[in-house]
N, C-alpha and C positions, 0 to 999 in steps of 0.2 A: 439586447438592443444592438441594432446594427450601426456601423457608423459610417456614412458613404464617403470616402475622400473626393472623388472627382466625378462630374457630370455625367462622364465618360459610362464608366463603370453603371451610372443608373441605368443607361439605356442597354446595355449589353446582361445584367442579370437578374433574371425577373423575382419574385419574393417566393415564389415555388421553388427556384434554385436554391435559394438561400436558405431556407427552412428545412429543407434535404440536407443539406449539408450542415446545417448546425445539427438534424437529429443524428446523422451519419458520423459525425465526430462527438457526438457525447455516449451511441451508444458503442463506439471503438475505445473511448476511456473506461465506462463502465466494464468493457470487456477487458481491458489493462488491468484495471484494479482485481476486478476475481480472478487472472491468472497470475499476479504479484500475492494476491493471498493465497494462492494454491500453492503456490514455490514456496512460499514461507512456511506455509504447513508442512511441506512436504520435509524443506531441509529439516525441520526439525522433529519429523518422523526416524529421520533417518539417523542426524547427530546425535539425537535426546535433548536432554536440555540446555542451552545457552544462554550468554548474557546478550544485550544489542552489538554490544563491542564484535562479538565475535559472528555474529550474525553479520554486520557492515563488512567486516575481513573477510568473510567467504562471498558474499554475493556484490559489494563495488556498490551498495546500493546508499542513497544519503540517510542518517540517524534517522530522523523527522520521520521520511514514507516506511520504513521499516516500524516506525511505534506505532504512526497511525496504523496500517495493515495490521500488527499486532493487538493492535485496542480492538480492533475491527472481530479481530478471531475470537481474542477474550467472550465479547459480548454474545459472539456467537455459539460460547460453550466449546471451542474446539484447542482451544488454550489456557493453558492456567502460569500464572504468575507468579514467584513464592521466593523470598530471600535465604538464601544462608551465610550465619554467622561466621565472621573469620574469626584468625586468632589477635589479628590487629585492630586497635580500636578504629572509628570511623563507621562512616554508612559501609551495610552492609551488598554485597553485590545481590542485584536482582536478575533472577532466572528467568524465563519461558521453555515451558515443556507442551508437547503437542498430545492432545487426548485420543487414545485411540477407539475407535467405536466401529 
């Protein structure tokens, strides 16, 4: 839904501009998102496996877009997930390792 503020603006951008430009900017996200997932794959081709922690410290990136992208791989078979136990009680830390094929 488009939301017009001023008069102005209706006469000056017709629904063809506007339609362009909303597909022009959702398919330069879409294109954000599969090169965030390819970096993410990639660090962790390279690192082996990591926690998010350590993931957020190399790439500056927020927790949140970092799992989601991550979830995104999982489902895609190109990541796997997998705890190891320390020697201290508490939850234990959650890995990601990148599948090589």
């Amino acid at each position: 839904m488009i939301k017009i503020v001023s008069k102005k603006i209706i006469s000056t951008i017709s629904k063809d501009q506007t339609e362009k430009e909303f597909y022009r900017h959702s398919r330069d996200k879409s294109e954000l998102q599969i090169s965030t997932e390819e970096y993410l794959y990639d660090l962790l081709i390279h690192h082996g496996p990591m926690t998010r922690g350590e993931i957020v410290k190399l790439t500056k990136l927020p927790r949140t877009t970092i799992y989601d992208h991550l979830i995104k791989l999982i489902l895609k078979d190109r990541v796997i997930r997998f705890s190891k136990l320390g020697k201290k009680p508490g939850r234990p830390k959650v890995y990601f390792k990148a599948l090589r094929f």
